[in-house]
Each structure stands twice: as C-alpha cells, then as structure tokens.
C-alpha positions in Angstrom: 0.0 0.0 0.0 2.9 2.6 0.5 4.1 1.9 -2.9 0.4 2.7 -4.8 -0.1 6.5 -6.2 -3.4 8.0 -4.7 -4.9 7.0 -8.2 -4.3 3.5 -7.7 -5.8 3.4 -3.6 -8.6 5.5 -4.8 -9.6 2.9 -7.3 -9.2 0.2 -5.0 -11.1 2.0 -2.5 -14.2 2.4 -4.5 -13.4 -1.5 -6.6 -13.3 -2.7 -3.0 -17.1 -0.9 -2.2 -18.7 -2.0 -5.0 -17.2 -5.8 -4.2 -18.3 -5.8 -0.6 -21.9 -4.2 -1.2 -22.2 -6.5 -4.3 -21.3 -9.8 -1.7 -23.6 -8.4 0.7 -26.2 -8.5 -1.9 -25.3 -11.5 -3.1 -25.1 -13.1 0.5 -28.8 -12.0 1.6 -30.1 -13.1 -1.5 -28.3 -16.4 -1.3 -29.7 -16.2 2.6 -33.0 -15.0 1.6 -33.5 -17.6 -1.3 -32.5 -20.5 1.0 -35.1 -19.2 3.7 -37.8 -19.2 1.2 -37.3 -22.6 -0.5 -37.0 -23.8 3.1 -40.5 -22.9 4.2 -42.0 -23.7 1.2 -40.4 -27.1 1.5 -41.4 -27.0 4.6 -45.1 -26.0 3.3 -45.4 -28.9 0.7 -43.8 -31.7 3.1 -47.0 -30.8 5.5 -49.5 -30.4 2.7 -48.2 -33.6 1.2 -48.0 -35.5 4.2 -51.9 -34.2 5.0 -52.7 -35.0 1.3 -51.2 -38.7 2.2 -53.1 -38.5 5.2 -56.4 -37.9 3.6 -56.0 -40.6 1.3 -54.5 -43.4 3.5 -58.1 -42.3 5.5 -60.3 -42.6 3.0 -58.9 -45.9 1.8 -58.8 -47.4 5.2 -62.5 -46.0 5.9 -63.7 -48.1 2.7 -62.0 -51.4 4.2 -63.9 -50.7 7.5 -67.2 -49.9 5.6 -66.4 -53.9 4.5 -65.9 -55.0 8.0 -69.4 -53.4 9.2 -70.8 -54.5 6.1 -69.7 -58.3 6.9 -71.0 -57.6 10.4 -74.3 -56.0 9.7 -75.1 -59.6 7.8 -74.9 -61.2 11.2 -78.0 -59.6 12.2 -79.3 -59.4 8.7 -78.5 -62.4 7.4 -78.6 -64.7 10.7 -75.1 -65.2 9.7 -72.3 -67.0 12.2 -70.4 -64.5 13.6 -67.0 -66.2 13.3 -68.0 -67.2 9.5 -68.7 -63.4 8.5 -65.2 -62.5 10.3 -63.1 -65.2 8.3 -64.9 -63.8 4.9 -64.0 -60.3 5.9 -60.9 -60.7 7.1 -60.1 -62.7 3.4 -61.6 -60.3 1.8 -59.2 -57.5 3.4 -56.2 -59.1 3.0 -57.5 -59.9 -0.7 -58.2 -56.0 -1.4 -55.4 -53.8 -3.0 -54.6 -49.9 -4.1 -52.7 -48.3 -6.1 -49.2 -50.6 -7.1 -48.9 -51.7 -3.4 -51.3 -50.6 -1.3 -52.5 -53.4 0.7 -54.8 -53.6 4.4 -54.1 -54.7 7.5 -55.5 -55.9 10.7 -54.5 -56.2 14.1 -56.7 -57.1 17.6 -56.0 -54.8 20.5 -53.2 -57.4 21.7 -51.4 -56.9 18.8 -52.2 -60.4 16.9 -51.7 -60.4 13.1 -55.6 -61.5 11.9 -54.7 -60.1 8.3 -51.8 -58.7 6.3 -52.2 -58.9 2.4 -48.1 -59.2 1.8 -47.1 -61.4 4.6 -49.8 -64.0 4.9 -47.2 -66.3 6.8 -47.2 -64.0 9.9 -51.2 -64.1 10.4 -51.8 -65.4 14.2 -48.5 -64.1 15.6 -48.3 -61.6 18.5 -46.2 -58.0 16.8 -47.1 -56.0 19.5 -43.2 -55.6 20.7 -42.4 -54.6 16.7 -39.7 -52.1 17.1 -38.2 -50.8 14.3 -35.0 -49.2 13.6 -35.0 -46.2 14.8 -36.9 -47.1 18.3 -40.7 -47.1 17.1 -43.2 -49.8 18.6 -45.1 -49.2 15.4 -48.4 -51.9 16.3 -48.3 -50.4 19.4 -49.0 -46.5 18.2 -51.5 -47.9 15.6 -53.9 -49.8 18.1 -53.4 -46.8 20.0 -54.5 -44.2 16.9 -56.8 -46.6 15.8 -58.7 -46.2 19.6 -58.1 -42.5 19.8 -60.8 -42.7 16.7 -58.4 -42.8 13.8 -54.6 -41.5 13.5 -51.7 -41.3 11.2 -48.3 -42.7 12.8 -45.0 -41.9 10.9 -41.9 -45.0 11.5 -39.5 -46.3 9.4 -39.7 -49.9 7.8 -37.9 -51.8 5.4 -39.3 -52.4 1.9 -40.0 -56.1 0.6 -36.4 -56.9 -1.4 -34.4 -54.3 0.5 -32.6 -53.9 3.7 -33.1 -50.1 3.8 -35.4 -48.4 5.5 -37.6 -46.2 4.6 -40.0 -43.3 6.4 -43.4 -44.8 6.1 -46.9 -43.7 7.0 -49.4 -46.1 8.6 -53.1 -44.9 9.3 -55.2 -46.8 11.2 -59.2 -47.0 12.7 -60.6 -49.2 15.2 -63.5 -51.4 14.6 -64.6 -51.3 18.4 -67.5 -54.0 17.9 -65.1 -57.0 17.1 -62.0 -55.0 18.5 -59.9 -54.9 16.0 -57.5 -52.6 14.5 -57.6 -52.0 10.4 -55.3 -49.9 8.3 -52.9 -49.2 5.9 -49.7 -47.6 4.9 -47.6 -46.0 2.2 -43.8 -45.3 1.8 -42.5 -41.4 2.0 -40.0 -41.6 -0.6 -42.4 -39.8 -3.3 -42.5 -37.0 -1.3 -38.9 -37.1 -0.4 -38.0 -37.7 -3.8 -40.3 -34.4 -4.7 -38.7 -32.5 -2.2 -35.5 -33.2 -3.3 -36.3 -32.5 -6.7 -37.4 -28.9 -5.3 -34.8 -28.5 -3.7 -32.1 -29.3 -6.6 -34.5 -26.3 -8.6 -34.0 -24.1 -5.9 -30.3 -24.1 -5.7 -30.3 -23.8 -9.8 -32.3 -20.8 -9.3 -30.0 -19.5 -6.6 -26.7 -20.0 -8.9 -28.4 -18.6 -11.5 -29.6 -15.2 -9.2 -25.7 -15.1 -8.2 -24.3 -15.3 -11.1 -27.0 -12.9 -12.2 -25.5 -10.8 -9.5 -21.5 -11.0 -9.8 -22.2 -10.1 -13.8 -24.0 -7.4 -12.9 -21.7 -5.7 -10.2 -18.4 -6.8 -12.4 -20.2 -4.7 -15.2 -20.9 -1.7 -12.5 -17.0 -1.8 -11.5 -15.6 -1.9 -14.8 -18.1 1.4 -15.6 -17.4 3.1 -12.6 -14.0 2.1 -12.5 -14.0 3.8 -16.5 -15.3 7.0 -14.9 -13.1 7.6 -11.6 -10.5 6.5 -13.5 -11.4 9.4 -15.9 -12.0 11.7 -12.9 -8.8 10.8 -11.4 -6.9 11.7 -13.8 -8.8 15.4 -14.8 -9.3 16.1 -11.5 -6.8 14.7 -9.3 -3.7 13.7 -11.1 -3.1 15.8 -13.2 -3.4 18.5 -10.7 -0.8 16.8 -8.5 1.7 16.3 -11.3 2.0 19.8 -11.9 2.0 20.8 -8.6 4.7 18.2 -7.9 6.3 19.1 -10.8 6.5 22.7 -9.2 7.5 21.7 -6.1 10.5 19.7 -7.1 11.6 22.7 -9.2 10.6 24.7 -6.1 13.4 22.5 -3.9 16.0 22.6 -6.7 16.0 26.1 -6.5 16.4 26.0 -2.8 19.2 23.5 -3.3 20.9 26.0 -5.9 20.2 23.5 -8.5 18.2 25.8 -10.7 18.8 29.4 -10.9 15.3 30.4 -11.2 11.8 28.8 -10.6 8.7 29.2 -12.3 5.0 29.9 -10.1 2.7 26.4 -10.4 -0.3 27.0 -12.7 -3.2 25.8 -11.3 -6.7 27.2 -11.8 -8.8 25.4 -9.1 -10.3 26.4 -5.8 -9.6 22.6 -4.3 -6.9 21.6 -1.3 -4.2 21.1 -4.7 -5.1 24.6 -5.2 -4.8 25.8 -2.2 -1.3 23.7 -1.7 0.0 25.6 -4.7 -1.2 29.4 -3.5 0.9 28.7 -0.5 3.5 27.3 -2.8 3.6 30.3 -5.0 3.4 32.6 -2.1 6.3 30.8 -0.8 8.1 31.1 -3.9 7.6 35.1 -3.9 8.9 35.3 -0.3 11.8 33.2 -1.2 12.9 34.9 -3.6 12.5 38.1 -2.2 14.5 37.0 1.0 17.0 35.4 -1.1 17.9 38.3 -2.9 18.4 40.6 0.3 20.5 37.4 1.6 22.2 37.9 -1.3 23.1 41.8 -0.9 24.2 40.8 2.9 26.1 38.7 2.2 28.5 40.7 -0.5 28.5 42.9 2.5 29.7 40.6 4.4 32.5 39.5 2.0 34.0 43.3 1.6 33.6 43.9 5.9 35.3 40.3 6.1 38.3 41.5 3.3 38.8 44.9 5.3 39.2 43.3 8.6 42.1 40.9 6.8 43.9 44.1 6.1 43.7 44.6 9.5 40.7 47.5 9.5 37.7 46.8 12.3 36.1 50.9 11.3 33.7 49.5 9.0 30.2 47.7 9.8 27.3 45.2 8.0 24.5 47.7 7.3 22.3 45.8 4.3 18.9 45.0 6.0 17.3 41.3 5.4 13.7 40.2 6.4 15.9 36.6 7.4 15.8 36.9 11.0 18.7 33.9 11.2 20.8 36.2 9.0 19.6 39.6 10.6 20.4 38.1 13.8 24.2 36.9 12.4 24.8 40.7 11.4 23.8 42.2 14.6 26.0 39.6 16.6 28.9 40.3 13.5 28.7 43.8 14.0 29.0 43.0 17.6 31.7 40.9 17.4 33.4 43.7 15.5 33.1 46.7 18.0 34.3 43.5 20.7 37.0 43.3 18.5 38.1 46.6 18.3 37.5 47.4 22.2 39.3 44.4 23.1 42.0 44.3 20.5 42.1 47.4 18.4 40.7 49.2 15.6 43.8 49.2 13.3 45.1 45.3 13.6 48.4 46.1 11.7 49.9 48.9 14.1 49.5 45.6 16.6 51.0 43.3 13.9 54.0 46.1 13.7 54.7 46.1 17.5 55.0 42.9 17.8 57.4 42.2 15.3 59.5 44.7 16.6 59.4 43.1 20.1 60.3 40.0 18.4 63.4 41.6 17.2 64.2 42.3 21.1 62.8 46.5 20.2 61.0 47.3 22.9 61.4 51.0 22.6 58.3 50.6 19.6 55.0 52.0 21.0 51.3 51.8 19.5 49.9 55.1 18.4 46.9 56.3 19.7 45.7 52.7 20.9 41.8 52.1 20.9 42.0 48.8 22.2 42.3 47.0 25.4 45.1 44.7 23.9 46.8 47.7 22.0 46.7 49.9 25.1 48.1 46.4 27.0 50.8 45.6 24.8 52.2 49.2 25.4 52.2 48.7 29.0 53.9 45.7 29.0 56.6 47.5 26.6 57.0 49.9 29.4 57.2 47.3 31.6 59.3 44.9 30.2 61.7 48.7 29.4 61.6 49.2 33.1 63.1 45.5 34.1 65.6 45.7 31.5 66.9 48.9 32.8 66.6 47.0 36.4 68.2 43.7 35.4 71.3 45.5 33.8 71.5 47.7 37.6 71.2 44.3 39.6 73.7 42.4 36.9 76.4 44.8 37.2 76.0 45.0 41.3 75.5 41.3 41.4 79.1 41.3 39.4 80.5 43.7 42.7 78.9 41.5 45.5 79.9 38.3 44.0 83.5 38.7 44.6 83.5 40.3 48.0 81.2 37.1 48.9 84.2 35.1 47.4 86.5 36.8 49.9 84.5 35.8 52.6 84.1 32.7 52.1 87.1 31.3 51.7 88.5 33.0 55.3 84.7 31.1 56.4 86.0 27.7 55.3 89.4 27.5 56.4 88.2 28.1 60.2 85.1 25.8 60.5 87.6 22.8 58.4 89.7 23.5 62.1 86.7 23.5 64.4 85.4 20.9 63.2 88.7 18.5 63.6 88.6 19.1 67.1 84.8 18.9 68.0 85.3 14.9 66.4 87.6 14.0 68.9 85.8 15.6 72.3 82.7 13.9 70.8 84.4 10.3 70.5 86.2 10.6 74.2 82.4 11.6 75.6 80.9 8.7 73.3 82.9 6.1 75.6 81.9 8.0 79.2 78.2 7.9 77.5 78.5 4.3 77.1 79.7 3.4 80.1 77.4 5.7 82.4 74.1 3.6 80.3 75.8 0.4 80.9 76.0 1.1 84.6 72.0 2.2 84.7 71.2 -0.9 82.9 72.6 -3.0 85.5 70.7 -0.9 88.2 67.7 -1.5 86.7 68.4 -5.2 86.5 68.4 -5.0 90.3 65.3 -3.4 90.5 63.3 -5.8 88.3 64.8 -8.7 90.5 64.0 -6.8 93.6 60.4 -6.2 92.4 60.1 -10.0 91.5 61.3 -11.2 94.9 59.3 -8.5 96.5 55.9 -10.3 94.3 57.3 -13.6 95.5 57.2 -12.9 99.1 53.3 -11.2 98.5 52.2 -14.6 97.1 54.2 -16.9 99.8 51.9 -14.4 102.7 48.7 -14.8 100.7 49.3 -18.2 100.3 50.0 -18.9 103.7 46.6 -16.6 104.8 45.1 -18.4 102.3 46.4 -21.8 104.2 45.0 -20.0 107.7 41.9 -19.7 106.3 41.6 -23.1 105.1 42.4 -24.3 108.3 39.8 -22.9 110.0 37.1 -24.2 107.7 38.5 -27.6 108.5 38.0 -27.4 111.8 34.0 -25.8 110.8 33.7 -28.9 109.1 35.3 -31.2 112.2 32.6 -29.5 114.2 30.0 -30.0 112.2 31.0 -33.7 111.6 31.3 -34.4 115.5 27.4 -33.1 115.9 27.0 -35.4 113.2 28.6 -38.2 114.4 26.7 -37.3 117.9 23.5 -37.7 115.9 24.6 -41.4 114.8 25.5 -42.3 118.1 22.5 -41.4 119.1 20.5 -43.6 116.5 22.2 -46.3 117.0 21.4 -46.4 120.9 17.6 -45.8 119.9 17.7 -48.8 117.7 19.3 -51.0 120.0 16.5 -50.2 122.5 14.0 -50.5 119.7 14.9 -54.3 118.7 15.7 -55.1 122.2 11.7 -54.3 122.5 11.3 -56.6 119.6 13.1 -59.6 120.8 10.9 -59.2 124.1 7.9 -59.1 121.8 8.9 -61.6 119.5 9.3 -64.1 122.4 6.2 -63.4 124.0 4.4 -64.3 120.5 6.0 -67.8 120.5 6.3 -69.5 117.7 4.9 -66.6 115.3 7.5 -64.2 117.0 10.5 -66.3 116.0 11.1 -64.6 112.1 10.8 -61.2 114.0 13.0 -62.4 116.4 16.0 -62.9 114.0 14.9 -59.6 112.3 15.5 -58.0 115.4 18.6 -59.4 116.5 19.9 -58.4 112.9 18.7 -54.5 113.6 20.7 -54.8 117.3 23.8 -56.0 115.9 23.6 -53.4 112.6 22.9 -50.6 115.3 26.4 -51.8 117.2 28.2 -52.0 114.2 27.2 -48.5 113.5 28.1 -47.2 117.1 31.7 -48.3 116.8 31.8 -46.8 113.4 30.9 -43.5 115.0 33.3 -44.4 117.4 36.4 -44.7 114.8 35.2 -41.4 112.7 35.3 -39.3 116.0 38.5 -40.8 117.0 39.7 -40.0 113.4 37.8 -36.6 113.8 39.9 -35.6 116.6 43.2 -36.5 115.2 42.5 -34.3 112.2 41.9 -31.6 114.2 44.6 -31.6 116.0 47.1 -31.7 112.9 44.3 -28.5 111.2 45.6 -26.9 114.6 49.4 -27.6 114.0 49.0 -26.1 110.3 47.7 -23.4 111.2 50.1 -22.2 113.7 52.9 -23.0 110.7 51.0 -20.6 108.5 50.8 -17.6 111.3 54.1 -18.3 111.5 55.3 -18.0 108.0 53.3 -15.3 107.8 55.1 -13.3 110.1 58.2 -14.3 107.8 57.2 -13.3 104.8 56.1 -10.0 106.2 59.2 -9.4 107.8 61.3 -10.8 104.2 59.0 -8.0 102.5 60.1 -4.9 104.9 64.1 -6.4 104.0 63.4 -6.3 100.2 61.2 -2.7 100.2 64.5 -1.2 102.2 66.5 -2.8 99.6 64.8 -1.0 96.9 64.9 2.2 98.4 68.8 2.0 98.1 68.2 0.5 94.8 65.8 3.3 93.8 68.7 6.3 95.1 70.9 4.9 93.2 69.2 4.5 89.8 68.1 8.1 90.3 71.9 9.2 90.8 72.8 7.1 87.8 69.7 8.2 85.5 70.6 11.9 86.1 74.6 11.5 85.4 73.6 9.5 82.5 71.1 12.1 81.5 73.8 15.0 82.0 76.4 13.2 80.1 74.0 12.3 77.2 73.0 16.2 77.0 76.7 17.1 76.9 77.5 14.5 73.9 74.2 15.8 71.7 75.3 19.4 72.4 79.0 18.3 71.0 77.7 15.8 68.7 75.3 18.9 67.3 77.8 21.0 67.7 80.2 18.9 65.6 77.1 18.3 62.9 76.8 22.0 62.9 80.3 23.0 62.6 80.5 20.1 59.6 77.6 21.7 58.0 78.9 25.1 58.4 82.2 23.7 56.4 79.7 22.4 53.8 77.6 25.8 53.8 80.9 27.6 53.7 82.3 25.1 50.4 78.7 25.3 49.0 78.4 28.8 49.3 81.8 29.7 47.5 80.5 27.2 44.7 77.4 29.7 44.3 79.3 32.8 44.6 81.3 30.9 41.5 77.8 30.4 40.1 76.5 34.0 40.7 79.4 35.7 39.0 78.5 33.9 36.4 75.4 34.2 36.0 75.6 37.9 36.8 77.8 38.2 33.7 75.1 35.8 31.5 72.3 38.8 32.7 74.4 41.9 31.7 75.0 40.2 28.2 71.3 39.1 28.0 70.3 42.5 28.8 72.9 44.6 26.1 71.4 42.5 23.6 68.1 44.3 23.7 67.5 47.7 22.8 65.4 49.9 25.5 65.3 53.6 26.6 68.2 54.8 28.9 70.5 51.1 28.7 73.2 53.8 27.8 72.6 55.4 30.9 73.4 52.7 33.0 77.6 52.4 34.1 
C-alpha cells in the first residue's frame, strides 16, 4: 500500500465498495432464497403428508365400511359371527390400491388376523415390533386406531431391501369386534419431490448469483472507467503539476536551478490551495534570497577589510531573514568587541610585535583604541623598566659576588679547624656515655629482681593466709561432723532399744515371734556396728583436728616471715631506687653534653659544607651575573646607555 499512487488506492477504495456491497447483496439473497425454499419445502412436506393422510383415511374407511358391512349380515342375514369375520378378514387381505397398497389388521393385543403381503405372519403376536430407529409401530397404531383414527409416521424396510424407509401407517378401530384395520404408504415420493425442489432451488439461486456478480463486475468496470477518468482530470493531473512545481521549487532552494517558475493551477480545491501557498512561498523566497544575497557581498567586503587589518567599517544591508539579521547584529557586535578588546587598526598591533620579536622594545602603539593595543604598550614599558633593572642588579651582582668570594674562603678554612677538634671531644664523651648507660642498665636489672622477689614474698603471705583460712574451715567442718557423728551415736542407741523391744515381743508371740526375732537381732547388731563406726570417725575426727591446729600455727608463722622478708626487700629497693636516680641523672647529663658536641660537631661540619657550598654559588653567581648583563645589552630599551 505505500508503494500505490493515490490513483491506484482510490480505485481500490471504490473496486473494493462495490465488491463488498455486491457480496452483501449476493449473501442476503443467497440467505433469503435459502429461507424461502425452506418454508415452502417446509409448506409442501406438510400439505403432502396431509394429502397422504387424507388418502391413507379414506382408503382405510372403505376397508372398515367392508368390515361393518360383513358384520351387519350377522344380524341381517342370521349369519355366524365367526364365519362373516373369516370372509372379511379374506376379503381385506384380498383388497389392494394403487401398485402396493395393501390392508391390515391387528386385535388390540397386537395379533396379526390379516396382512395382504405377509400371509405367513397371520396369528403371531407383533405387539413388541420395534423398528429401527426405536418405534413400537403396532403399538402407536392400536393406540391411533382407539383414539378414533390417526396417522403414525416410523421407518420400515421395503419387501427386497434392507433399507429403510419413512413410512406412513393410518389406522381406525372397529370397536365391535375390537380390531384394528389400516394401511400404509412409503414417504420416498415425497422425499424424492422435495429433493427434486430442492435441486430447482439451488439452480435458481446460482443462477440469481451469477446474475448478480455479472451485474456488479459490469458496474465496477463502468465506474471504474469514470473515476479513472476523474482521477486523472481532476486529481492527477493537478498533483503532477504541482509536484512538478515543487520539485523545481526545492532545486531552487538546493541551488540546483537558478530560477523557478509559479505552479499553474486554476482550481479552488486543497491542490489549489497547496500551490497558492507554494507560489506565495516562492515570492517570499525569492525576495529573501535576494536581500540574503546583498548581505552577504557585504559581508565579503567587511570580512576583506578586517584581513587588512581594518575593524572601522560595519554590516549595514537590512534582510527580512531573522537567522541572517540576527548573524549581522551579533557580527557587528563581534566587530566593536573586537576593536574594544584588540584594536581598531590590527596592523599597528601586527607592527609592534614584530618589533618586540626583534628584542625592540622601545616601539610603541599610536593612539591605541583597544584593550590589547593599550596592553601591549604597557607591557613594553614594563618589560623597558626591568631591563633597565636587570642590567642595575647584573652589574651590582658582578661587585657583590666577589667580596662574597673573599668571605668565604676566610669562612672555610676556620670551620675545616673546628670541626677536627669537636670529632675527637665527641668520641672521648661517646665512651663516658656508654659506660654511664651500661651502669643504669645493671641498676635497673636490680630493680626488676628486687620487684620480683618483693611479688614472691606477697604470694608466699597470701598463700599462707590463704592456708590460715583453710584451716579454719577444716576445723567448721570437724565440728559440724562431731554433731553429726553425735547424731549417729545417738540412732544407733535408739535402735538397740527398739529391737531389744522386739526380741521381748517376739518371744512373748512364741512360735509366730520367732522370724521377727531374727529380724530383730539383725537390727541390734547393725545398730552396734554402727556405734563403733561412730566411734572410729570421731577418733579419726579428733586427730584431724589436731594436725588442722598444728598447720595453722605453721601458716601464722610463716606469715610473720614473709612479712618481715618484705620490709628487707622494700629497704633494699629504696637504696636501689637512690641509686638508679643518681645514675639516671649522670647518665642524663652526660647524654646532653655528647648531643650538644655531637650537634655542635654536625653544625660545625655543615657550616664547612655551607661555607664550600656557598663559594661554589658565589662561583655560580658571578657567572650568571655576567650571563644577565650580556642578555640584557642585547636588547635595545630607553636609557641602557645610561646605565655604568
């Protein structure tokens, strides 16, 4: 679809309409058609099947007219009732229609009495007949025939065929002998008629379609012809031109053309409109172009001035581009910048400095508008004024330089002397130094033992308070054991009364006391066993308290030792102490005397180095004092002759 010209979508467009209403027409007609030659299918199937109906009834009434006939002769005729039912049930099965139209007739318990085609089955019970498709057919007769007449509608199979068929059975009841008479008659007639409608029907509806398509192909091709046709005068055409006049419109915009024509349209339609505002555009394009023109050859001479270094002139053509009217106000502005900043005349700046690159800084800028012009003066006047310094400060650097030579060779002779002697006062102090910190070392050797004896002692005292304190809880616990022990002694006594009291009780039963007896006897001699037990643990008790006493007299004894070893060792660290003090300070005197030589020496051997490095820079100054003064008479500058 991107790829089609309006003339081809346009076409489609309306092709596609006519198809789709055509269809639709085509569709409900097809729809409509169908809905008609179903009802009147529908229509004849029920007229036929009333028609069959009808006739079935009228045929069936004739056969009963023969059975009442048959039994009016009984009365009549004094005839014997079964005799006139034999004759008229012969005579039924005997009477035919049509090419195979036949009677037949059934009691009300379903029992064949006649059927013209099947003779064979006469006397057998069909009430259970069920056809094919589920239909106790005797059944629904007897029961149309005693509703006063009926048709019933089943299928059956036709004599030489295994098919089967619709049928219609109609059947009437001859209450006085209770029987059931009728007949039937296949539906495949009016099938075969419907289906013969039918196939006319659908020959008639191809026939209306193709009636149809024809038609609308013939209305597409015509109006097809004429939009076509329209298309092209009215549409097409149009556009091509103003295409046409657009593209030439753009190539003159590119430059590609050097002129461009107006579109020539005469219509009042959206083309026409599109190529007014073309045209328009064209006129206000070509006016703007031309006053770009114009500003720009202005441009070009302002642009050639300011290469010849000349910033007086300004951009004064006028354009109705804003873009461009915008680029000459901020060109102009640049320009005035320009010449603020800078200067007006760029070639008196040119000149001056390519006379300061020549080392001529007596050149000046006349009458300097600009910041940079006015600048470039001042730093000629200042770059004068440190020329004419730098030649003063080279030639009394050149003076200074060798007095300071002078100087400092005297300078170096005398620390070289000083500082021979300060080397060997600071190696004889070295050795006092490192004999005085040996000396404090050991002291503090002494202290750290004393301190660790001093600990040792603390622990042996709290160890033996510790031992004080144990003894006493053992003789808490000896205490509390004797009270125990007490206690036993006591329960044992109570026992030994208790199964004395037995035994007496156990002999005063007799022979029933006797197993009491011996448990008694067993409880006395447990409860002695237990006494001298008590007995031992006191003893034992005792003993252990005496040796608990013995300890701790031991420990308040070596208690008293270790306190009075602790007083010895605290006065021996008091001494110790004095005399780490003395030996701290000497050693801290003597090491302040070697640092003052030892920086004295450092300083002296840095002085000697300060005094060699400082003649090598005199050396250096001279010299360079002569590099400045030749620098500086190189250069031309207002009053260097001056200068002596």
């Amino acid at each position: 679809m991107k790829n089609m010209s309006i003339k081809s979508k346009l076409l489609l467009i309306i092709i596609f309409t006519i198809v789709v209403v055509a269809s639709i027409i085509a569709i409900k007609s097809i729809y409509s058609l169908n809905e008609i030659t179903h009802e009147n299918i529908a229509r004849y199937k029920k007229n036929a099947y009333k028609q069959q109906e009808e006739t079935l009834k009228s045929f069936v009434e004739i056969a009963k007219k023969i059975l009442e006939h048959y039994y009016a002769r009984i009365a009549s005729e004094n005839k014997n009732e079964d005799e006139m039912k034999a004759e008229a049930l012969k005579e039924i099965s005997e009477l035919r229609y049509g090419k195979s139209g036949y009677f037949f007739v059934y009691d009300y318990q379903g029992t064949v009495l006649a059927l013209g085609v099947k003779p064979s089955l006469v006397g057998k019970n069909l009430i259970n007949l069920k056809s094919k498709n589920g239909v106790y057919q005797i059944k629904e007769l007897i029961a149309a025939a005693k509703r006063g007449g009926g048709l019933v509608i089943f299928d059956y199979e036709k004599p030489n065929d295994t098919k089967s068929y619709d049928k219609f059975g109609y059947a009437m009841a001859f209450e006085k002998w209770n029987w059931m008479i009728g007949t039937g008659a296949y539906a495949d007639e009016i099938d075969a008629e419907i289906a013969k409608i039918r196939t006319n029907a659908n020959k008639q509806i191809k026939s209306i379609v193709i009636e149809i398509v024809s038609i609308s192909l013939v209305v597409s091709i015509l109006i097809a012809l004429f939009v076509l046709f329209f298309i092209n005068s009215q549409i097409t055409k149009p556009l091509m031109t103003f295409h046409t006049g657009l593209m030439d419109f753009f190539k003159y915009l590119n430059k590609e053309k050097a002129t461009v024509e107006k579109i020539d349209l005469d219509t009042n339609d959206e083309i026409g409109q599109m190529a007014i505002a073309v045209n328009n555009n064209i006129e206000k394009t070509n006016r703007l172009l031309e006053q770009d023109h114009r500003l720009i050859e202005n441009v070009k001479n302002i642009v050639l001035e300011v290469n010849s270094g000349n910033l007086n002139n300004r951009l004064e053509t006028i354009t109705e581009n804003e873009s461009l009217e915008e680029l000459k106000s901020n060109l102009n502005k640049m320009l005035d910048s320009i010449s603020y900043k800078i200067n007006n005349n760029l070639g008196d700046m040119e000149l001056a400095l390519e006379e300061f690159r020549h080392m001529n800084f007596s050149y000046r800028i006349k009458n300097p508008t600009g910041e940079v012009a006015k600048a470039l003066n001042n730093l000629a006047d200042i770059i004068n004024e440190m020329l004419v310094n730098n030649k003063k400060n080279g030639l009394n650097l050149t003076s200074n330089s060798k007095n300071l030579l002078e100087t400092v060779s005297i300078l170096s002779t005398a620390s070289n002397t000083s500082a021979a002697s300060l080397e060997e006062t600071a190696a004889a102090l070295e050795e006092i130094t490192s004999n005085v910190i040996s000396n404090s070392e050991n002291i503090s050797k002494m202290v750290k033992f004393a301190n660790n004896l001093k600990n040792t002692a603390s622990e042996g005292e709290s160890n033996a308070s510790r031992t004080t304190v144990a003894m006493d809880n053992i003789n808490e616990q000896v205490i509390s054991i004797n009270e125990a022990i007490t206690v036993i002694d006591q329960i044992a006594f109570q026992t030994n009364i208790l199964s004395l009291n037995a035994a007496v009780e156990a002999a005063t039963a007799g022979e029933a006391g006797k197993g009491f007896a011996v448990v008694a006897q067993e409880v006395r001699n447990l409860a002695s066993r237990s006494a001298e037990a008590a007995k031992e643990i006191k003893s034992l008790v005792e003993h252990a308290t005496v040796k608990a006493n013995e300890g701790k007299s031991i420990s308040s004894e070596m208690i008293q030792g270790y306190s009075q070893l602790k007083n010895s060792i605290d006065e021996t660290l008091s001494l110790i102490h004095d005399v780490e003090a003395s030996s701290k300070e000497q050693r801290t005197g003597i090491e302040q005397i070697n640092d003052t030589v030892t920086e004295l020496d450092q300083q002296t051997q840095k002085n000697a180095s300060v005094a060699s490095q400082t003649n090598a820079i005199a050396v250096e100054t001279q010299k360079i004092a002569s590099e400045i003064l030749d620098e500086v008479d190189k250069k031309n500058f207002i009053g260097k002759d001056d200068i002596q």
